[in-house]
Jmol script that loads the backbone (N, CA, C; Angstrom):
load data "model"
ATOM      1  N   UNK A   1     106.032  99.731 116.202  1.00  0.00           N
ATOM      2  CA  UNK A   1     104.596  99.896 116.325  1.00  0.00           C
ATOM      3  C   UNK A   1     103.918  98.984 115.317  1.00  0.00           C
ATOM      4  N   UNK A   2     102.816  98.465 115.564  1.00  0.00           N
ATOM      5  CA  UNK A   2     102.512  97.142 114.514  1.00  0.00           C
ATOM      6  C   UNK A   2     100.929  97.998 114.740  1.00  0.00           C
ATOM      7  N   UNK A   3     100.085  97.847 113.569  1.00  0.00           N
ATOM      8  CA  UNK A   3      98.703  98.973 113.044  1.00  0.00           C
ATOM      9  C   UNK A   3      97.991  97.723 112.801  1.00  0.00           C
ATOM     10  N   UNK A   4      96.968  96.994 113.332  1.00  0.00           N
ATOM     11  CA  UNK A   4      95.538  96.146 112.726  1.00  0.00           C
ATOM     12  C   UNK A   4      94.606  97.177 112.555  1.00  0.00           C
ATOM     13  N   UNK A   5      93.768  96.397 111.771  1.00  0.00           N
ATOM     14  CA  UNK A   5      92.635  97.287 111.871  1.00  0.00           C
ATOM     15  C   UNK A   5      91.650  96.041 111.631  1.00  0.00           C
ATOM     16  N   UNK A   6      90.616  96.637 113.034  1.00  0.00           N
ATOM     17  CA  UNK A   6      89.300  96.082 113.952  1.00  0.00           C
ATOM     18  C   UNK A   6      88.371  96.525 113.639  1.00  0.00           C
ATOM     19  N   UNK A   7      87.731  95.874 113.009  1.00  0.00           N
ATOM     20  CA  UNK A   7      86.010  96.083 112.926  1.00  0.00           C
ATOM     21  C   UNK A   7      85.100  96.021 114.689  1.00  0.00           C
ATOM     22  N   UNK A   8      84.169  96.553 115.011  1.00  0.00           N
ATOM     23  CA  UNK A   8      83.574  96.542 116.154  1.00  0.00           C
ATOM     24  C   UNK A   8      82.528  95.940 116.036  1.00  0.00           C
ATOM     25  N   UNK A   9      82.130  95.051 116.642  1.00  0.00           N
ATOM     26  CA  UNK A   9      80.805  94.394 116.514  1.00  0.00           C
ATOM     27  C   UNK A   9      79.731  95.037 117.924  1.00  0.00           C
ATOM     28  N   UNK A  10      80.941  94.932 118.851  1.00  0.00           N
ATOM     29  CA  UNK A  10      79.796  95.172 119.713  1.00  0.00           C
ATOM     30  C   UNK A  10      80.189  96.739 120.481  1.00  0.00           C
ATOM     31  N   UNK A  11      79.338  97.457 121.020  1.00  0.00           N
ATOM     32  CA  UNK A  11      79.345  98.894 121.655  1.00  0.00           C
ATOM     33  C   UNK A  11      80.324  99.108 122.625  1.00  0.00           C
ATOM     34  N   UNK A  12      80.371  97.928 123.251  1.00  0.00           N
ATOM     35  CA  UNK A  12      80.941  97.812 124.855  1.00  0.00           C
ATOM     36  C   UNK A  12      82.402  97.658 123.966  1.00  0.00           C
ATOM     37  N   UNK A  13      82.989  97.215 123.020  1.00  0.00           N
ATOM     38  CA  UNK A  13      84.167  97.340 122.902  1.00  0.00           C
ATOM     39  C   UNK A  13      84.827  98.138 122.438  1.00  0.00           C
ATOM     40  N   UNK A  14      84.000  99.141 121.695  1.00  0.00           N
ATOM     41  CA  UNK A  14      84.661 100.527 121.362  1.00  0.00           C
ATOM     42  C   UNK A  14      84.769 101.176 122.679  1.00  0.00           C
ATOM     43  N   UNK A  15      83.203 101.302 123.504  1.00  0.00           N
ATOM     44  CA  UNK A  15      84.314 101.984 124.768  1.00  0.00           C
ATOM     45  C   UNK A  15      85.222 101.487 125.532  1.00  0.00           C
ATOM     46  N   UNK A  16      85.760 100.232 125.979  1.00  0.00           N
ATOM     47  CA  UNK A  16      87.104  99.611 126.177  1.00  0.00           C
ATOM     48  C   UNK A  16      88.254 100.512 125.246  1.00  0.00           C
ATOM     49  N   UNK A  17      88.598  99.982 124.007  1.00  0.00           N
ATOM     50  CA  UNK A  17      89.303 101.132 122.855  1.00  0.00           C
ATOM     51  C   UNK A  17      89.371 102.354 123.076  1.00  0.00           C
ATOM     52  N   UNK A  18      88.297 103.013 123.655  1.00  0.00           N
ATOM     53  CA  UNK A  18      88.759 104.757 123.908  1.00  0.00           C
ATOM     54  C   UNK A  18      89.226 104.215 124.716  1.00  0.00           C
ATOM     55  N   UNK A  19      88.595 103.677 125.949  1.00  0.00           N
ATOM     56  CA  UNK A  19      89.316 103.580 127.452  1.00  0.00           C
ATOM     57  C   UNK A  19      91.187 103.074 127.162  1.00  0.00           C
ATOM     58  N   UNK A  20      91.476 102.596 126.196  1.00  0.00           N
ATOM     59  CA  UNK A  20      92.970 102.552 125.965  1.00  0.00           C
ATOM     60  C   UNK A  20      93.470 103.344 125.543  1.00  0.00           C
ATOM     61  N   UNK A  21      92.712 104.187 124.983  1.00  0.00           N
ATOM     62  CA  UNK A  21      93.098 105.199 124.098  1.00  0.00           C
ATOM     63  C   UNK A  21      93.752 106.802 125.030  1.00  0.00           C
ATOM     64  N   UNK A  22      92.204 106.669 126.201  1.00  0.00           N
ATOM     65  CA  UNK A  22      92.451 107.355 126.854  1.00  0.00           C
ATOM     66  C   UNK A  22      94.152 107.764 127.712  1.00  0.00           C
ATOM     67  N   UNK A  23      93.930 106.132 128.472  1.00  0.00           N
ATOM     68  CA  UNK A  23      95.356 105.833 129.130  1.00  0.00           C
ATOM     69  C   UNK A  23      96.427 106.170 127.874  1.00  0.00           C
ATOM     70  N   UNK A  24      96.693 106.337 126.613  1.00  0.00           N
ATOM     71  CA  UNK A  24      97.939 106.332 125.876  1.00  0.00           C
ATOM     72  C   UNK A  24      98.250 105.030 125.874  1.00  0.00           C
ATOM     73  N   UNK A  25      97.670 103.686 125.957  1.00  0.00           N
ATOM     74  CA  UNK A  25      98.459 102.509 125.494  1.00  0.00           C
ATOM     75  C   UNK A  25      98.092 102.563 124.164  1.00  0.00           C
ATOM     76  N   UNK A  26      96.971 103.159 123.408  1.00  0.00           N
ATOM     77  CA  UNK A  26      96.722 102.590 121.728  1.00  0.00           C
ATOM     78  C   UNK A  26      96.328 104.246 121.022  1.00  0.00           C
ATOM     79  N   UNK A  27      96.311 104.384 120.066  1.00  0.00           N
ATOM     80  CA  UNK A  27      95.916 105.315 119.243  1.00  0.00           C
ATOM     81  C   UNK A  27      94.814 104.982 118.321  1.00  0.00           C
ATOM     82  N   UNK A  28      93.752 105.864 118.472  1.00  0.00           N
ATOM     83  CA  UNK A  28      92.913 105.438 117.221  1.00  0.00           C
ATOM     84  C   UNK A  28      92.771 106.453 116.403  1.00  0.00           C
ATOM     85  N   UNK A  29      92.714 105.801 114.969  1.00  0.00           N
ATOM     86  CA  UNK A  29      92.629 107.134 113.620  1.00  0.00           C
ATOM     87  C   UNK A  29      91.222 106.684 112.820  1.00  0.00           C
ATOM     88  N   UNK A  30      90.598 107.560 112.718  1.00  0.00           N
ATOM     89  CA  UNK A  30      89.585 107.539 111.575  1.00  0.00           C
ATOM     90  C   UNK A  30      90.135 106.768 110.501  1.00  0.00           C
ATOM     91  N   UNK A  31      89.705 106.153 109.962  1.00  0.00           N
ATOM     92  CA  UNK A  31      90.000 106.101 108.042  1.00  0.00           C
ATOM     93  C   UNK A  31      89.105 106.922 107.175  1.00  0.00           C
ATOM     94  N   UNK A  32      89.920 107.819 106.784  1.00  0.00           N
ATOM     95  CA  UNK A  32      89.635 108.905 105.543  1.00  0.00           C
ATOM     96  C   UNK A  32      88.563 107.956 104.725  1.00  0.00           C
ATOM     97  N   UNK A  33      87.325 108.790 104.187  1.00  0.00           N
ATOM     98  CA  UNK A  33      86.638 108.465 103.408  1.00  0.00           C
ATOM     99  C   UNK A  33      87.065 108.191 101.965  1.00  0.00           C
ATOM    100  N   UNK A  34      87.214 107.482 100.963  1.00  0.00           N
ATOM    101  CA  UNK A  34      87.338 107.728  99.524  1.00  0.00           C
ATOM    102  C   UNK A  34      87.434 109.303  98.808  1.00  0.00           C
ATOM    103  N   UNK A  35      87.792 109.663  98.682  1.00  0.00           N
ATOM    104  CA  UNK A  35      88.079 111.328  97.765  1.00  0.00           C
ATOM    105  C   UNK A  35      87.488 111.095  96.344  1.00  0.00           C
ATOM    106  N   UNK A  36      87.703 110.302  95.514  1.00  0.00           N
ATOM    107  CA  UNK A  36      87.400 110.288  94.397  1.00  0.00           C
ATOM    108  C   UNK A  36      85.795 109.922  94.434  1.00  0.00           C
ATOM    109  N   UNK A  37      85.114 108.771  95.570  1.00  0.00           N
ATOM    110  CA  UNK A  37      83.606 108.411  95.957  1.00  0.00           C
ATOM    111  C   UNK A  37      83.080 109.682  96.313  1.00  0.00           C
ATOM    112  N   UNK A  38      83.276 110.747  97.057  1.00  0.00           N
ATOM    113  CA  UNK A  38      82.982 111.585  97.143  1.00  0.00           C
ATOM    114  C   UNK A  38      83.086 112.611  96.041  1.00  0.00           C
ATOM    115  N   UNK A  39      83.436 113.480  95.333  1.00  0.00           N
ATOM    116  CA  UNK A  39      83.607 113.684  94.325  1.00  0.00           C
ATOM    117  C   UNK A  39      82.382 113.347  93.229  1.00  0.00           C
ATOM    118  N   UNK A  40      82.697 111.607  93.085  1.00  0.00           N
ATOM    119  CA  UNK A  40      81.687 111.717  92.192  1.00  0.00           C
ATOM    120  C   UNK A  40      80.428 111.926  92.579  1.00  0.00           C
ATOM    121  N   UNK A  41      80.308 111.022  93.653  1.00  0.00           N
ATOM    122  CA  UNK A  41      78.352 111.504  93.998  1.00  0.00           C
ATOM    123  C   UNK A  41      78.588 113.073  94.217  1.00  0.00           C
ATOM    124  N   UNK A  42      79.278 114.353  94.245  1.00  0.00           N
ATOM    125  CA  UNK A  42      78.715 115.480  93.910  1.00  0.00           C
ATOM    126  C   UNK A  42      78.581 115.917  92.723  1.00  0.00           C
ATOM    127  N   UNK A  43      79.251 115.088  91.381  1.00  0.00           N
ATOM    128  CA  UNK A  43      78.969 115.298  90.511  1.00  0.00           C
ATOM    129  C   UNK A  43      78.089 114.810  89.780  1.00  0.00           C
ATOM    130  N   UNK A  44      77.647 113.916  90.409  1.00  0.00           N
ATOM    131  CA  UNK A  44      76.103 113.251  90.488  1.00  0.00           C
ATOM    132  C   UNK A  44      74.827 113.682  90.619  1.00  0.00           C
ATOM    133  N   UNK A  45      75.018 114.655  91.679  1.00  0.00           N
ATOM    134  CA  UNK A  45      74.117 115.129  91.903  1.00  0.00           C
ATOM    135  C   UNK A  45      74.105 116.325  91.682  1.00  0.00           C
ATOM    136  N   UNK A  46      74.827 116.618  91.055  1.00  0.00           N
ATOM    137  CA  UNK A  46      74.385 118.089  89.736  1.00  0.00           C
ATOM    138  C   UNK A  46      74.245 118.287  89.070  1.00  0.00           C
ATOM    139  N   UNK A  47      74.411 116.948  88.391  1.00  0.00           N
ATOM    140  CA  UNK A  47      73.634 117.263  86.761  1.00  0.00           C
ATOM    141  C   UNK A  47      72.460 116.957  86.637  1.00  0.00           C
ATOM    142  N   UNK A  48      71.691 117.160  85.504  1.00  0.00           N
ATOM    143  CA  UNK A  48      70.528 116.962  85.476  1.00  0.00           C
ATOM    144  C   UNK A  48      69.793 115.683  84.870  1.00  0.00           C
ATOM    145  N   UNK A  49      70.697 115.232  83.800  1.00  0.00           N
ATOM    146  CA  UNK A  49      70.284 113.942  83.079  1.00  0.00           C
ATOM    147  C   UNK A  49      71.854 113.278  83.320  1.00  0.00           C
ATOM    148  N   UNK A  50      72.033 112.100  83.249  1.00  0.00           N
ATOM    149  CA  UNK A  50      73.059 111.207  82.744  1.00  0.00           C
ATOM    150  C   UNK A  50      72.736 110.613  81.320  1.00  0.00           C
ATOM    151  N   UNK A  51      74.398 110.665  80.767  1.00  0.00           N
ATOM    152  CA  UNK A  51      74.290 110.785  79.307  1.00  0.00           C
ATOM    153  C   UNK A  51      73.730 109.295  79.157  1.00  0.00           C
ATOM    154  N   UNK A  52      73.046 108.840  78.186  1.00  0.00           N
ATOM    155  CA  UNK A  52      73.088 107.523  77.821  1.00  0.00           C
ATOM    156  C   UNK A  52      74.328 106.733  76.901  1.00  0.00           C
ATOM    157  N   UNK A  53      74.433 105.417  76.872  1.00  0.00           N
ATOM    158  CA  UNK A  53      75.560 104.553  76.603  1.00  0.00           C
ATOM    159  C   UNK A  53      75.976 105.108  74.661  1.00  0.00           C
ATOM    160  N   UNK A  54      75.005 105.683  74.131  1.00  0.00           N
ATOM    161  CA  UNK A  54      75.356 106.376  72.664  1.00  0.00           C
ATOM    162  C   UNK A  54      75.946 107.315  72.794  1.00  0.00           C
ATOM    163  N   UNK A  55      75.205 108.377  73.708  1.00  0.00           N
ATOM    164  CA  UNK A  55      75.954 109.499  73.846  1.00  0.00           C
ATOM    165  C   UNK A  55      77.652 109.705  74.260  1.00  0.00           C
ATOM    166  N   UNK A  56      77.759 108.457  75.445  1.00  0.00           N
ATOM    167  CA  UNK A  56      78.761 108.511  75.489  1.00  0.00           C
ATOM    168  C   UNK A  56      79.862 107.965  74.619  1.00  0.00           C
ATOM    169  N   UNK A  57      79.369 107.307  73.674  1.00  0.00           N
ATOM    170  CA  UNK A  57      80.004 106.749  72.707  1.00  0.00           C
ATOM    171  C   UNK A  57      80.412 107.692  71.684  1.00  0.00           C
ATOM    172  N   UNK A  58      79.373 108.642  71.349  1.00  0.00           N
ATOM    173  CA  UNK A  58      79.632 109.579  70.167  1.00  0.00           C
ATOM    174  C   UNK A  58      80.439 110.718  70.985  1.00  0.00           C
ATOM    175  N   UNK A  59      80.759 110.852  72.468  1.00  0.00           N
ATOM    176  CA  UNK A  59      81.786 111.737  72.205  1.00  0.00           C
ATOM    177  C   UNK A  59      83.307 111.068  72.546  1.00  0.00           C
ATOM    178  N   UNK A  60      83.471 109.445  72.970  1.00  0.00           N
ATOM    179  CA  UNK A  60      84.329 108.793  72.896  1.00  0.00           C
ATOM    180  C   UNK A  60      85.084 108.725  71.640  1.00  0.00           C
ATOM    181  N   UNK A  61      84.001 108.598  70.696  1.00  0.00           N
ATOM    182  CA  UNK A  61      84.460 108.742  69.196  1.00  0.00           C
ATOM    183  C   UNK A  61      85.064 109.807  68.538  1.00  0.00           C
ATOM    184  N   UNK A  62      84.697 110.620  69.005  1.00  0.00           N
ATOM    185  CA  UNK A  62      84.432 112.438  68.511  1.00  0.00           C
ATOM    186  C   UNK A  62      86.361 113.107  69.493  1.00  0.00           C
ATOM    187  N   UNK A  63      86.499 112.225  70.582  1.00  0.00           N
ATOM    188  CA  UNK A  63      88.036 112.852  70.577  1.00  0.00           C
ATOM    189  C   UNK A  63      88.961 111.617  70.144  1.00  0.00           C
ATOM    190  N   UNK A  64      88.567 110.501  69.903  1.00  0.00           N
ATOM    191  CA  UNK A  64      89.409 109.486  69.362  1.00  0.00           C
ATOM    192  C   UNK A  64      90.221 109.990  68.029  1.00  0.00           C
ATOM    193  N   UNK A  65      88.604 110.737  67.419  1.00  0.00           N
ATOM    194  CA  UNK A  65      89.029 111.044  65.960  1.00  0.00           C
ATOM    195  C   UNK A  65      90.094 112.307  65.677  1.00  0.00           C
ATOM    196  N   UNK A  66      89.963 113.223  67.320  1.00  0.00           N
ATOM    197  CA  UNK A  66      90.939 114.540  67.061  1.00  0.00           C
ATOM    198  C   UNK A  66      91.766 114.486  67.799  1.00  0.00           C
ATOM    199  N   UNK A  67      92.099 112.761  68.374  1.00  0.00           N
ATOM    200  CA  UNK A  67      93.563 112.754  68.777  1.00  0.00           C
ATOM    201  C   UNK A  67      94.259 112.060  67.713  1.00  0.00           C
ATOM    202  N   UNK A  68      93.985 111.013  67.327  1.00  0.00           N
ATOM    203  CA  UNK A  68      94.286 110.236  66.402  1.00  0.00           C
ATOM    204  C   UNK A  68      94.661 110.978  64.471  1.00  0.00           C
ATOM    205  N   UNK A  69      93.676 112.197  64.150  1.00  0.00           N
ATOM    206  CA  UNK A  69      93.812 113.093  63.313  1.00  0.00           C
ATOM    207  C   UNK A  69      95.488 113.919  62.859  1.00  0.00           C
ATOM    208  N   UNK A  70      95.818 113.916  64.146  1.00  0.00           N
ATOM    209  CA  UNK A  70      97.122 114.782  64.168  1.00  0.00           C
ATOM    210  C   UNK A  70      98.460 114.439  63.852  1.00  0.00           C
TER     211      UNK A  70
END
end "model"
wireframe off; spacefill off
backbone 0.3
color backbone group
């Protein structure tokens, strides 16, 4: 079995593609969305502020110092 993957430009050729699909000469699969893209835009959109580039620095710093401590 040999897998391309086809971008569609035009309408009329996706329904051709089911129409193969239909008959059993081809299979078509979704491609899964990103998991981790998803994910973040929900964690995006629940917080309320995003930290700024200090903030994130002072707590970059702040476990550097209590891994590095031990």
């Amino acid at each position: 079995m040999n897998t391309i993957r086809v971008d569609i430009l035009n309408p009329k050729a996706a329904r051709l593609l089911k129409d193969l699909a239909d008959l059993n000469l081809i299979a078509i699969q979704d491609i899964p969305k990103n998991g981790f893209e998803t994910i973040l835009k929900k964690l995006r959109a629940k917080t309320k502020s995003v930290p700024s580039l200090d903030e994130i620095t002072k707590e970059v710093e702040l476990v550097r110092t209590r891994r590095y401590a031990k």
